[in-house]
N, C-alpha and C positions, 0 to 999 in steps of 0.2 A: 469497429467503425473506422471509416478511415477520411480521410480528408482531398479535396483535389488535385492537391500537390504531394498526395501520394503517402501522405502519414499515416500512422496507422496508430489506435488503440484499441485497449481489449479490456473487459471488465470480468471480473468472475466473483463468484460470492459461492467460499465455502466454507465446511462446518468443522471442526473435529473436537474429539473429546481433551479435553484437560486445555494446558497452555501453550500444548505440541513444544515441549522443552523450555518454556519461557522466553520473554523478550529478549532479550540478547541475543537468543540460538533463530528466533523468527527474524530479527535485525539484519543479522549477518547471513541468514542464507538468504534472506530479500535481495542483498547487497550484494551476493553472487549472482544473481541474476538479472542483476542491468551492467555485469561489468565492475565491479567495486571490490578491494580487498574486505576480509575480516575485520572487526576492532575488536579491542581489548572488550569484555565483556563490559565494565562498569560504561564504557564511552558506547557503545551500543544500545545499552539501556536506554539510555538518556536521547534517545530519537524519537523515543515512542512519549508524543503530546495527550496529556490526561485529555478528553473532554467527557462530555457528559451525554450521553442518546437516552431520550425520555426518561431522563433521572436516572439513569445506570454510569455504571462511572465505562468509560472506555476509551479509547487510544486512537491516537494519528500518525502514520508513519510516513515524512515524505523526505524519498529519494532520488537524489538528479545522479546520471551518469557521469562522467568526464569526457568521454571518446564517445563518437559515435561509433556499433560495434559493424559487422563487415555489413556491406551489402545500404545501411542506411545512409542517411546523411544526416541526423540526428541523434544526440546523445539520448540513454532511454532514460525515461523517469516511472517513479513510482508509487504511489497515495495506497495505505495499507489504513483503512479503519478498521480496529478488533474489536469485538463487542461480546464479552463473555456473558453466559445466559445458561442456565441450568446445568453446570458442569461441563460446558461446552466451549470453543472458541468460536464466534463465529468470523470470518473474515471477510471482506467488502475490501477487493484489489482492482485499481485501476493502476495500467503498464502501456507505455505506450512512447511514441516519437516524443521529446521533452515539452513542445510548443503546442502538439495536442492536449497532453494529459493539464499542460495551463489553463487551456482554452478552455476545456470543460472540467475545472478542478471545483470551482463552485458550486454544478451540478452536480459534480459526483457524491460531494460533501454532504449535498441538500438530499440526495436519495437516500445517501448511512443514514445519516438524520429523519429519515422517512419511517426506519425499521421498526414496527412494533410487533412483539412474541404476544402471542395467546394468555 
């Protein structure tokens, strides 16, 4: 999606088996791509917000850029809902110009929260 001044964001929703390395190692490679150094594992951890999707327990991850990277004029941000479900991770990633993924951070929240499994 993108906006008339030229923002842009992206949503994707994927799946993979187990924790794909755990929070920390999902943290920090998020973190590489909006631009952002590693952290120490234990301070990585601690980004990912418990909530709860139709009484499953699961996670929020949100990350703002610093710099805008080339080409934008917006720092990028990030909103990472996990929602593990049958031995699987599932992920629900909204990435995008930092003022977009605001604008529809609500929405995005309200669709994870939408998700019901079989």
């Amino acid at each position: 999606a993108d906006s008339p001044d030229g923002q842009l964001v992206d949503i994707a929703v994927t799946v993979s088996p187990g924790e794909v390395g755990g929070v920390a190692a999902n943290v920090n490679r998020w973190r590489g791509q909006i631009g952002l150094a590693p952290l120490a594992e234990e301070a990585a951890a601690t980004l990912a917000t418990p909530i709860a999707i139709n009484g499953a327990a699961a996670s929020v991850v949100d990350l703002a850029g610093d710099e805008p990277p080339a080409g934008r004029a917006h720092p990028q941000r990030m909103i990472v809902v996990t929602i593990p479900h049958a031995g699987y991770s599932w992920f629900f990633k909204m990435t995008g110009d930092a003022p977009l993924v605001e604008r529809h951070r609500a929405r995005f929240l309200g669709f994870a929260q939408s998700v019901r499994f079989p």
